[in-house]
Phi, psi and omega in degrees: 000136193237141205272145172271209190250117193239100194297327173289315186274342178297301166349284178315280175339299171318304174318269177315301172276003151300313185306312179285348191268313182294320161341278196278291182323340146299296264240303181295313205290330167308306208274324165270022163276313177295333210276323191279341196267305185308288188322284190296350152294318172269351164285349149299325178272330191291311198260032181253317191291297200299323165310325171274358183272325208274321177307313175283336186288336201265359160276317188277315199288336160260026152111341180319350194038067186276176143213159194273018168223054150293044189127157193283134200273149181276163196314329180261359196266324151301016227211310211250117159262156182200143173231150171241146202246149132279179212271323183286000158097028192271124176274140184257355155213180188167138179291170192285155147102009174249146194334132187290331188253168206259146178309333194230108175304122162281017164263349167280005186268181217215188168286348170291129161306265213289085185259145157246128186217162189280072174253163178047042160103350200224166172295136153210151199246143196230125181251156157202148206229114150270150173285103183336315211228340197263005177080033164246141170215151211284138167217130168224131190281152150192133201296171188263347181299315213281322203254341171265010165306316204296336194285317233268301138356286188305297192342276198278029184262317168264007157282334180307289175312000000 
């Protein structure tokens, strides 16, 4: 005997994968609201870091004896590369662990901050700060590996359910 047109199971049917459509088009409109609110937090932490950087450079760069290993750096200050560039693109300080060459040509910058450029094999999302008066300027780095863990977290936090 072959089953007839049965109004409970479309019904059913019906239910449920509307329920799974609206689910994950929830689920994206969550992940990219985290992904964009997480980016401006952390673009925020980039461009708060290039003030305290720009302050040791111009302190180092008039004799203040500043150094870039003033203390053991805190979990997100590992995180955070900062190179201080001269105008001739020379680096004259840097953290540890950051590209020995400047994340930025400074003869291609612009009126823009914020650049993503490829150094040491990886992404990396980059603020640069020029200095008003002495012509030097902070480019501080952060990989994008760094910055999508937390997106990355909400991701399977929210798969579970």
């Amino acid at each position: 005997m072959t089953a007839g047109y049965s109004l409970r199971r479309r019904l059913i049917a019906t239910t449920v994968g509307s329920s799974v459509a609206v689910g994950l088009v929830g689920t994206a409109i969550v992940l990219w609201i985290a992904w964009k609110e997480v980016g401006d937090a952390f673009d925020d932490t980039l461009e708060e870091g290039s003030r305290i950087v720009l302050a040791l450079g111009e302190s180092a760069l008039r004799g203040g004896g500043a150094s870039a290993d003033a203390g053991e750096p805190g979990p997100m200050a590992r995180r955070l590369k900062y190179q201080i560039v001269a105008s001739d693109g020379g680096v004259l300080l840097s953290g540890h662990d950051a590209p020995k060459a400047p994340f930025v040509d400074p003869a291609s910058l612009r009126d823009k901050r914020f650049h993503d450029v490829r150094a040491q094999g990886h992404w990396w999302r980059v603020y640069v700060r020029r200095h008003p008066t002495l012509g030097f300027s902070v480019q501080i780095g952060q990989e994008w590996k760094d910055r999508n863990d937390l997106v990355e977290e909400v991701l399977e936090s929210l798969a579970w359910p």
